[in-house]
DSSP file (Angstrom, degrees, kcal/mol; ACC not computed):
  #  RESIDUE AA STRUCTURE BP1 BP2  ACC     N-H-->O    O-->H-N    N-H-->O    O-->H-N    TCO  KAPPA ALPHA  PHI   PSI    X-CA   Y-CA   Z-CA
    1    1 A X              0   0    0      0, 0.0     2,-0.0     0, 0.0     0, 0.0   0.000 360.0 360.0 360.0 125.2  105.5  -13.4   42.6
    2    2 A X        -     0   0    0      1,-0.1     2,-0.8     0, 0.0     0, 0.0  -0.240 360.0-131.8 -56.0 133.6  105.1   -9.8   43.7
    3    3 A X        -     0   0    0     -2,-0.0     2,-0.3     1,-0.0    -1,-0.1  -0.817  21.8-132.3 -97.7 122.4  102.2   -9.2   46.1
    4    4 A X        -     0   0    0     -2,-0.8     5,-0.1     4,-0.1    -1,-0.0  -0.438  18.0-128.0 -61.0 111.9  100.0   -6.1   44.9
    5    5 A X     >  -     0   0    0     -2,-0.3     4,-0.8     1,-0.1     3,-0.2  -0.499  30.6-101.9 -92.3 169.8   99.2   -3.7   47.6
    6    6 A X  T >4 S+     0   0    0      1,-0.2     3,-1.3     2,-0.2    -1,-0.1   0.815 128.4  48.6 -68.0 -55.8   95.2   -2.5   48.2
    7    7 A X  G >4 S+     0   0    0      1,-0.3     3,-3.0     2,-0.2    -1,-0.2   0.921 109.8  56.5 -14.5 -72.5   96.6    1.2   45.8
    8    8 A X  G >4 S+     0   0    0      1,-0.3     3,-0.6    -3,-0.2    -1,-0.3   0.739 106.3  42.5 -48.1 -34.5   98.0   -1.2   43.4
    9    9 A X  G << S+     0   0    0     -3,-1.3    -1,-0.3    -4,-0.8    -2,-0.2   0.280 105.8  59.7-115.5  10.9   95.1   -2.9   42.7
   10   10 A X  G <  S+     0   0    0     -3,-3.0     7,-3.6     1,-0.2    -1,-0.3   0.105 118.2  24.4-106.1  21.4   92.4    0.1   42.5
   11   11 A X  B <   +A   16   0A   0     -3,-0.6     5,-0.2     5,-0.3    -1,-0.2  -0.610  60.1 158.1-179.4 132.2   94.4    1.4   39.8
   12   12 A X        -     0   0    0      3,-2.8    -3,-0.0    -2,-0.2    -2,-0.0  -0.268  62.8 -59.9-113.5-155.4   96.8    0.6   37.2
   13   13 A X  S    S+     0   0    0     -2,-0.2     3,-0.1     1,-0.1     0, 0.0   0.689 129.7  16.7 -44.6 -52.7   98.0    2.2   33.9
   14   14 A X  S    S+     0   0    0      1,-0.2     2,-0.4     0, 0.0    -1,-0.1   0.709 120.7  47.3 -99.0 -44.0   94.7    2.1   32.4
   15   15 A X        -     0   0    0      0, 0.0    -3,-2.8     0, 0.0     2,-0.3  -0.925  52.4-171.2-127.0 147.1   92.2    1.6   34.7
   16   16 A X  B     -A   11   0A   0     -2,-0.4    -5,-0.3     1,-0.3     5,-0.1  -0.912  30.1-100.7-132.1 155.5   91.1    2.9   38.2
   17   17 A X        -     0   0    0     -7,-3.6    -1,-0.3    -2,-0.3    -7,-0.1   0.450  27.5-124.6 -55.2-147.2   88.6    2.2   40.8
   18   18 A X  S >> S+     0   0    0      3,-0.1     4,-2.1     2,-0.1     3,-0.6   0.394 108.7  56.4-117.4  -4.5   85.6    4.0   41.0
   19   19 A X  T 34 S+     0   0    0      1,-0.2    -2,-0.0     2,-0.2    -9,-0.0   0.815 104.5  51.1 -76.8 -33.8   86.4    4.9   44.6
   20   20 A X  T 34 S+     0   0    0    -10,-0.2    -1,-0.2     1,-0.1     4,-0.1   0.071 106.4  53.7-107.2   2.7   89.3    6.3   43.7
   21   21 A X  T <4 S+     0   0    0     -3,-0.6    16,-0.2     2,-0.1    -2,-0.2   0.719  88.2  88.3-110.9 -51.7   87.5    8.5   40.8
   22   22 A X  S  < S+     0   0    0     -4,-2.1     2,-0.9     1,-0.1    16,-0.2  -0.240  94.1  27.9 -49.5 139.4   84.9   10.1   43.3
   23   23 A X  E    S+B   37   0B   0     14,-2.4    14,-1.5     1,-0.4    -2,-0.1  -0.980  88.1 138.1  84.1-107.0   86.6   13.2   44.7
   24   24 A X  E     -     0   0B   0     -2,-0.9    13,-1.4    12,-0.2    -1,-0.4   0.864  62.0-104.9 -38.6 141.1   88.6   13.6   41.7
   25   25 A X  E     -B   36   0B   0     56,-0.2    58,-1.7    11,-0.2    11,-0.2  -0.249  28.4-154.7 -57.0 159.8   88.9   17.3   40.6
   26   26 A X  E     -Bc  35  83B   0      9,-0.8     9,-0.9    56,-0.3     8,-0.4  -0.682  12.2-166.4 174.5  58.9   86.8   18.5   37.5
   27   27 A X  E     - c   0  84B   0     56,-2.0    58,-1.4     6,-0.2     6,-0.2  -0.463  18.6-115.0 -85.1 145.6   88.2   21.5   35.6
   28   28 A X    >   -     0   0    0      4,-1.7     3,-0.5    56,-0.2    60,-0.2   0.110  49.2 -92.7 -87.3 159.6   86.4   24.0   32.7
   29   29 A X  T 3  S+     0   0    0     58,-3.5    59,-0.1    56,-0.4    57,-0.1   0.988 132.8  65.3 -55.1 -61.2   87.7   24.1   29.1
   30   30 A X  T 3  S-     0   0    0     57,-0.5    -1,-0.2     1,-0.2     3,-0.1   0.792 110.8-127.2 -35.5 -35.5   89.9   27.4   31.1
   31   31 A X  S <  S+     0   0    0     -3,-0.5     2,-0.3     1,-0.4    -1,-0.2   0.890  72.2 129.6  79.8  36.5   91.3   24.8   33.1
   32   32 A X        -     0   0    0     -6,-0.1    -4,-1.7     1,-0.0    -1,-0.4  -0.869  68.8 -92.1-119.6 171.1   90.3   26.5   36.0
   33   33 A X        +     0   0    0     -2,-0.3    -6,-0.2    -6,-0.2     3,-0.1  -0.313  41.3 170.2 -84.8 161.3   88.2   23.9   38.8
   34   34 A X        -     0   0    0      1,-0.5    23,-0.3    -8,-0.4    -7,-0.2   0.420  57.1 -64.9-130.7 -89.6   84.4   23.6   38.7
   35   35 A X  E     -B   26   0B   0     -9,-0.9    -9,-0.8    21,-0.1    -1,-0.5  -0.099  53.1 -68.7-124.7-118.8   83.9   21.0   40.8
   36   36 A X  E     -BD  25  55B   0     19,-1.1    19,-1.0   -11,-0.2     2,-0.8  -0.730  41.5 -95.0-107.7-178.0   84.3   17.5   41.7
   37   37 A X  E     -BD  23  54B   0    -14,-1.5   -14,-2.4   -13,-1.4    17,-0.2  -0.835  34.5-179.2 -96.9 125.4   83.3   14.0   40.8
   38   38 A X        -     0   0    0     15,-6.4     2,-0.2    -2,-0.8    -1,-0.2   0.958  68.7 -45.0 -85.3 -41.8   79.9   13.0   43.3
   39   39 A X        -     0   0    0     14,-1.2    14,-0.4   -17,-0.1     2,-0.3  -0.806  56.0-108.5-174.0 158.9   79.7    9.6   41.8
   40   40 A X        -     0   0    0     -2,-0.2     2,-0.2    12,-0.2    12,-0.2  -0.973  24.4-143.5-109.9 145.8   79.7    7.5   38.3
   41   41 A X        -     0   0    0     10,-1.2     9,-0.9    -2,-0.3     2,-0.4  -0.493  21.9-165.1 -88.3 161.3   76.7    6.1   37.2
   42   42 A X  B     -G   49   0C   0     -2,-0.2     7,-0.2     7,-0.2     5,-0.1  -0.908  23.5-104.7-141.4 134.6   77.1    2.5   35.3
   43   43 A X     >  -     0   0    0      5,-2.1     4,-1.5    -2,-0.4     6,-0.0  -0.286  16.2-161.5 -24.1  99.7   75.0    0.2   33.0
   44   44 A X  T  4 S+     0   0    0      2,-0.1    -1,-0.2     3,-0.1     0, 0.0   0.699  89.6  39.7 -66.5  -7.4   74.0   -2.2   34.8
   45   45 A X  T  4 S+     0   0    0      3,-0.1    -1,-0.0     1,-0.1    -2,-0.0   0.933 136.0  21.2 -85.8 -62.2   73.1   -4.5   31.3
   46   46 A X  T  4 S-     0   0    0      2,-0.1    -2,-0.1     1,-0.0     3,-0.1   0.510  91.0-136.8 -68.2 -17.0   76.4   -3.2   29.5
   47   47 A X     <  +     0   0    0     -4,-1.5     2,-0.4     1,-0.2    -3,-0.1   0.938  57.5 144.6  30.0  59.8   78.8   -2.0   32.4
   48   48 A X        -     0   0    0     -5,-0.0    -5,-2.1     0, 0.0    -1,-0.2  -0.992  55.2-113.7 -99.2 110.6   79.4    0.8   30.2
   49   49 A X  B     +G   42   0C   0     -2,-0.4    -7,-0.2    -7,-0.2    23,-0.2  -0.116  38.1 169.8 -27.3 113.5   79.9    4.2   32.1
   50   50 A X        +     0   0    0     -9,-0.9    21,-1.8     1,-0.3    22,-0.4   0.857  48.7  26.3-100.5 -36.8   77.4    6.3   31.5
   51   51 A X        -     0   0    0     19,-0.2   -10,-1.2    20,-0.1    -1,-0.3  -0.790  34.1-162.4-122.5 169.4   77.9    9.2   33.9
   52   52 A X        -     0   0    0     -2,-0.2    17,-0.3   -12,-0.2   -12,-0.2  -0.851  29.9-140.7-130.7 102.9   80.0   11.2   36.1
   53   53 A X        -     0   0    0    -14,-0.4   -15,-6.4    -2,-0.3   -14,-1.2  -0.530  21.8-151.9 -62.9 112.4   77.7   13.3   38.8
   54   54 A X  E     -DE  37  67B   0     13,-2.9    13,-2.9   -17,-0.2     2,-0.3  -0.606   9.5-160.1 -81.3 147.5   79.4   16.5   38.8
   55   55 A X  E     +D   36   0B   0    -19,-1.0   -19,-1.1    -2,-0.2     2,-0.3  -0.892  27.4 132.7-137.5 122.2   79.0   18.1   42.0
   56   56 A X        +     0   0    0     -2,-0.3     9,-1.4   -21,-0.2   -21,-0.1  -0.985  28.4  48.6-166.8 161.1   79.5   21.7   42.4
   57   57 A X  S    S+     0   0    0     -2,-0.3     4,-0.2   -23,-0.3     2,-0.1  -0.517  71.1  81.7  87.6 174.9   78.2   25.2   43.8
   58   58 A X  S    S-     0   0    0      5,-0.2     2,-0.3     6,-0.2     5,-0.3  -0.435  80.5 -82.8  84.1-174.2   77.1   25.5   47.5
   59   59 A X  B >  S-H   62   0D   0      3,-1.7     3,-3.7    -2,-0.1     5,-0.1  -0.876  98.6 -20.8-136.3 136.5   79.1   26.0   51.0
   60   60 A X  T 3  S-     0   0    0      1,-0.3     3,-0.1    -2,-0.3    -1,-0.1   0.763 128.6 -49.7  67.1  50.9   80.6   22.8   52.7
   61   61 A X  T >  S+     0   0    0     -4,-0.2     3,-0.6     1,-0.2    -1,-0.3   0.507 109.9 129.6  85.6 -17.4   78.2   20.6   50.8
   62   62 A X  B <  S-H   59   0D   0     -3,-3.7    -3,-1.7     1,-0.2    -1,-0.2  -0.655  81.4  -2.6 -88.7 135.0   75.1   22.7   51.8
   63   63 A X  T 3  S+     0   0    0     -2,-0.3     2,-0.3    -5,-0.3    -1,-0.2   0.655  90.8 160.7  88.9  15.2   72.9   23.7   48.9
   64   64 A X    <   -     0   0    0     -3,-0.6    36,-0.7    -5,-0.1    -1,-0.2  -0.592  34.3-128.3 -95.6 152.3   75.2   22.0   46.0
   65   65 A X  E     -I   99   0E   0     -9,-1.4     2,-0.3    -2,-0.3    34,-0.2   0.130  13.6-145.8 -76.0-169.5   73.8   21.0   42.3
   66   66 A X  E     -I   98   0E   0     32,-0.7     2,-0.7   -11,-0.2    32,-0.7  -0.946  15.5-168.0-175.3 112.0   74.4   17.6   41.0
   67   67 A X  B     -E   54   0B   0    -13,-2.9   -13,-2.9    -2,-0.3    30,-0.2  -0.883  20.8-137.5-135.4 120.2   75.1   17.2   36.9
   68   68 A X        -     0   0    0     -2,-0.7     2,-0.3    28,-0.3   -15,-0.2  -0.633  26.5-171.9 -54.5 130.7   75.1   13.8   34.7
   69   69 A X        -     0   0    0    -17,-0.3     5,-0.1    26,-0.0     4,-0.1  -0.986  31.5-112.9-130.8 128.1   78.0   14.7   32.8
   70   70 A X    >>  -     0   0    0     -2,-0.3     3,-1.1   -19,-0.2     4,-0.8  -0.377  28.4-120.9 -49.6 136.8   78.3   11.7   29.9
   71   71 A X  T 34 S+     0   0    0    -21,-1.8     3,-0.3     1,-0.2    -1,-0.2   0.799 104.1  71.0 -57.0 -41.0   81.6    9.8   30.9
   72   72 A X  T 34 S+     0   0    0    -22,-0.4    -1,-0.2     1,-0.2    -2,-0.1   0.734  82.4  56.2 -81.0  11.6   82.7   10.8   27.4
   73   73 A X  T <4 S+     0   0    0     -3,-1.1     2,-0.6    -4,-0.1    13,-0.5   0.778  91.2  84.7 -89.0 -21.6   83.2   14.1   27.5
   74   74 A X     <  -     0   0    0     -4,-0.8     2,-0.4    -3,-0.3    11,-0.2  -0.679  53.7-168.4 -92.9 125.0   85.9   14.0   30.5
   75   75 A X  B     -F   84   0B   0      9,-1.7     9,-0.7    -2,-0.6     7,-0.1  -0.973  23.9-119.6-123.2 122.1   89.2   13.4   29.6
   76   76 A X        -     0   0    0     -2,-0.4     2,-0.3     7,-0.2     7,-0.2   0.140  26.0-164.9 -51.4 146.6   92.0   12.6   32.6
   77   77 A X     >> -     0   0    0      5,-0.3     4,-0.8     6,-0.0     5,-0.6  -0.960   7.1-163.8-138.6 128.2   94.8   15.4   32.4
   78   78 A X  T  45S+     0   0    0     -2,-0.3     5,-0.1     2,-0.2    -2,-0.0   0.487  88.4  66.4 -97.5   2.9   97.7   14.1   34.4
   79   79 A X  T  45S+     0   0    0      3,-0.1    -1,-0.2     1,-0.1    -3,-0.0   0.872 110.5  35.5 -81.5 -55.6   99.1   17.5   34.5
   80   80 A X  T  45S-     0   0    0      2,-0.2    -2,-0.2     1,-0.0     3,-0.1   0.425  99.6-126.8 -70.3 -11.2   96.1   18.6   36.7
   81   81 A X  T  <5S+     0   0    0     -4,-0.8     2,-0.2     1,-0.1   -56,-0.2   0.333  77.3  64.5  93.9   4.2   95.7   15.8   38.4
   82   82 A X  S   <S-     0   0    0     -5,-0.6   -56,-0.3   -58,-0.1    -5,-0.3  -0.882  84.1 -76.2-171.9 166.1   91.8   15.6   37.3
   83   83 A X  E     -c   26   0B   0    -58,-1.7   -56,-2.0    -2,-0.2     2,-0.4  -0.459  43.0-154.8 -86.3 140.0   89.2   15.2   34.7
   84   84 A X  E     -cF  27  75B   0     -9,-0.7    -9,-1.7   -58,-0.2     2,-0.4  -0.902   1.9-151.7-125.2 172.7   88.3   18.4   32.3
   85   85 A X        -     0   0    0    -58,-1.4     2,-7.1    -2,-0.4   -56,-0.4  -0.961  22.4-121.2-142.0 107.2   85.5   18.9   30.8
   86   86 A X  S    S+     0   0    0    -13,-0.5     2,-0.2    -2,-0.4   -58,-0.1   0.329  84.3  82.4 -63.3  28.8   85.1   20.9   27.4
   87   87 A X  S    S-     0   0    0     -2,-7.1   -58,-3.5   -60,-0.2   -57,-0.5  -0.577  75.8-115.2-114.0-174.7   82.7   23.6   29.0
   88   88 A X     >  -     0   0    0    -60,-0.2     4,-1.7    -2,-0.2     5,-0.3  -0.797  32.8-110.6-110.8 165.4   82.8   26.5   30.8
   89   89 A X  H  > S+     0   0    0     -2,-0.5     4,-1.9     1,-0.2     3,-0.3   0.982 120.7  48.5 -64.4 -35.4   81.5   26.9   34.5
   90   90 A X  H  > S+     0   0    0      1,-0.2     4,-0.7     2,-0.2    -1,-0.2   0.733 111.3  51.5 -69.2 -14.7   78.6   29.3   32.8
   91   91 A X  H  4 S+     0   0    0      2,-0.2    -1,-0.2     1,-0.1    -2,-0.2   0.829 103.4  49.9 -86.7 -23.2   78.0   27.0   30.5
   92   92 A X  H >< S+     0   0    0     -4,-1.7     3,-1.7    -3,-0.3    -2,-0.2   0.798 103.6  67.6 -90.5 -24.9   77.5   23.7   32.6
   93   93 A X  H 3< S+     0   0    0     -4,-1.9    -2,-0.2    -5,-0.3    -3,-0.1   0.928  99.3  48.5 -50.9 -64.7   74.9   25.8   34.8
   94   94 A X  T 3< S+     0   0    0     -4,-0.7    -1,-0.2    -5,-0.1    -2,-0.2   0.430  96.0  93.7 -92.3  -2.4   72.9   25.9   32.1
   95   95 A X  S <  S-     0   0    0     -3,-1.7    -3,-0.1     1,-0.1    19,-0.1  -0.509  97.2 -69.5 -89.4 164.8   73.3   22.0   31.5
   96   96 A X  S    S+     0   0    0     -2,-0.2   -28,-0.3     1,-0.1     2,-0.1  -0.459  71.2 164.3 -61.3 141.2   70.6   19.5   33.1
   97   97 A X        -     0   0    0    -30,-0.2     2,-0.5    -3,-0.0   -30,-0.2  -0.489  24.6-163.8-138.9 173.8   70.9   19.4   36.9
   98   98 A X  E     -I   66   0E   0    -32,-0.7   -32,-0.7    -2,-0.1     2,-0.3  -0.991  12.9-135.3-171.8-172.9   69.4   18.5   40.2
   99   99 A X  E >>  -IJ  65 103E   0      4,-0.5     4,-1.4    -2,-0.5     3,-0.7  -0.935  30.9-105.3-136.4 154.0   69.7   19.1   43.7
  100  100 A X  T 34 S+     0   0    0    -36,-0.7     4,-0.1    -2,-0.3    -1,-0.1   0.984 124.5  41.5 -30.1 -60.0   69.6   16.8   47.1
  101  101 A X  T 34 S+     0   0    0      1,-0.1    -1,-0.2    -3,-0.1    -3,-0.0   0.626 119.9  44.4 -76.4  -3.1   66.2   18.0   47.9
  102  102 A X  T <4 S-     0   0    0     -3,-0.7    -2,-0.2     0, 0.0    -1,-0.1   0.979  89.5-157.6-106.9 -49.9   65.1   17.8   44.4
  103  103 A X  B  <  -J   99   0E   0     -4,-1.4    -4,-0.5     2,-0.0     2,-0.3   0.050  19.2-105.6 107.2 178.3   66.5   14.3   42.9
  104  104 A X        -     0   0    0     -6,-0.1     2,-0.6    -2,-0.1    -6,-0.1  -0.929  16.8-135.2-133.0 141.6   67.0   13.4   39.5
  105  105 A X        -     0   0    0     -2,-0.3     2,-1.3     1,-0.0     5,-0.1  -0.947  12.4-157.3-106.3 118.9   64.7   10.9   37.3
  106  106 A X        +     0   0    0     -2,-0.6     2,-0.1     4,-0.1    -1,-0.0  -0.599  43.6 142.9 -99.4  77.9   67.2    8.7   35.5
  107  107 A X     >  -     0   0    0     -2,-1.3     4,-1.9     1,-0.1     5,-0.1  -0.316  68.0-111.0-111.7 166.6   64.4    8.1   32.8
  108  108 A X  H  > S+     0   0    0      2,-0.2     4,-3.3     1,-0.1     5,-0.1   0.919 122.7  59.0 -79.9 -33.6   65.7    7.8   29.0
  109  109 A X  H  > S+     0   0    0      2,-0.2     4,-1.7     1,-0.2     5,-0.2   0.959 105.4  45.4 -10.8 -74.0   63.9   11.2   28.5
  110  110 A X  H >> S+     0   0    0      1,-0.3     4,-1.9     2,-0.2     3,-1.0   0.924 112.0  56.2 -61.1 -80.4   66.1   12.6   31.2
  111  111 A X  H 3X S+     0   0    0     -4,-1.9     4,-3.4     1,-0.3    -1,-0.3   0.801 106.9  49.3 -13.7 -68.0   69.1   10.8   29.4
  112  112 A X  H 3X S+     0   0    0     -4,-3.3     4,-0.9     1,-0.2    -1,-0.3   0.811 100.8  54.0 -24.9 -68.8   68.5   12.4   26.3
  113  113 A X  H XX S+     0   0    0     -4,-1.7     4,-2.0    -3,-1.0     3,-1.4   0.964 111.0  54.5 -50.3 -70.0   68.2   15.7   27.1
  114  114 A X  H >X S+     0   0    0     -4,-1.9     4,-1.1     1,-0.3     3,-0.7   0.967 112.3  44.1 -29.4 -56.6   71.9   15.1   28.9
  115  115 A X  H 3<>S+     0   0    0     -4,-3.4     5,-1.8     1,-0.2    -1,-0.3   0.710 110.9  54.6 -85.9 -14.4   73.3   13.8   25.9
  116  116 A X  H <<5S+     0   0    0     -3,-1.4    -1,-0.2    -4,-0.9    -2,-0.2   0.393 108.4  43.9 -55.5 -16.4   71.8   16.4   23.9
  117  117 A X  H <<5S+     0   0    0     -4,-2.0    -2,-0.2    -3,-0.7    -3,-0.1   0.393 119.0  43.7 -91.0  -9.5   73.2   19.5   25.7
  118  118 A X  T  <5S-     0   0    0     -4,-1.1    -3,-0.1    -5,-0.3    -1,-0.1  -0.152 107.2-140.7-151.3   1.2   76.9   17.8   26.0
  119  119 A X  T   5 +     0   0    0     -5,-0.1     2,-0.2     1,-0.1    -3,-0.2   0.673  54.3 140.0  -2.7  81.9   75.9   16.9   22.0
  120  120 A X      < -     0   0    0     -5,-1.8     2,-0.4    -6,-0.1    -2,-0.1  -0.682  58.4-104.1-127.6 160.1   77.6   13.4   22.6
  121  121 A X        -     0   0    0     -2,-0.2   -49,-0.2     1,-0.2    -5,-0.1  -0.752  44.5 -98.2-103.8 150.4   76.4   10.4   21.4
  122  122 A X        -     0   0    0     -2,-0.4     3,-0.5     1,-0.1    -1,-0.2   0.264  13.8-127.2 -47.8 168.7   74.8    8.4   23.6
  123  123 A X  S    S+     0   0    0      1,-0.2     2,-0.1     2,-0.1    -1,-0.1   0.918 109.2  56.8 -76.3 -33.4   76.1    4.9   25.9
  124  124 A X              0   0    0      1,-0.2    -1,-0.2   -76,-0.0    -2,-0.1  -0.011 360.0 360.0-104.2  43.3   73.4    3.0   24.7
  125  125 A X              0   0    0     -3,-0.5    -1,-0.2    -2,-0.1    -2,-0.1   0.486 360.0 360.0-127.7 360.0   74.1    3.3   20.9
């Protein structure tokens, strides 16, 4: 029996870790980069994804935004190496945000609004 190395076993065919998703690139309907992946959020009842904190704007980290982007709207491009995202970079400023200093309220309110600008249906229905 073949022994799987530490690589092998955060990601197969179908599925990858979640270490291995943060840092991933994050490119505009143009297919030009916007930013990266900060984080994914998960259910903790359903362990359904819900999000992927986009992180993007700033210098060296300093001063950069933070967007829930619903886990369905990014779809892996293996040409690109990275998740796209069916907006533009002027169009995801204008989607809900936060900052370091500012935080984010992950309230269902808060949810909504995400999943009403990205007009996706929600995880939890």
């Amino acid at each position: 029996m073949a022994t799987m190395t530490s690589a092998e076993t955060r990601e197969t065919t179908s599925l990858i870790g979640s270490d291995k998703v943060e840092g991933t690139a994050v490119y505009g309907a143009d297919h030009e980069k916007i930013g990266s992946i900060e984080r994914v959020m998960i259910d903790k009842i359903t362990g359904k994804v819900a999000y992927a904190v986009l992180s993007f704007g700033g210098f060296l980290g300093m001063g950069e935004d933070y967007y829930p982007v619903p886990w369905a709207t990014l779809k892996y491009d293996t040409k690109l190496g990275g998740y796209v995202l069916g907006l533009t970079r002027d169009e995801l400023e204008q989607a809900p945000k936060y900052s370091e200093s500012q935080g984010w309220n992950w309230s269902r309110e808060n949810d909504q609004r995400v999943y009403n600008y990205y007009r996706t249906d929600p995880y939890w229905s």
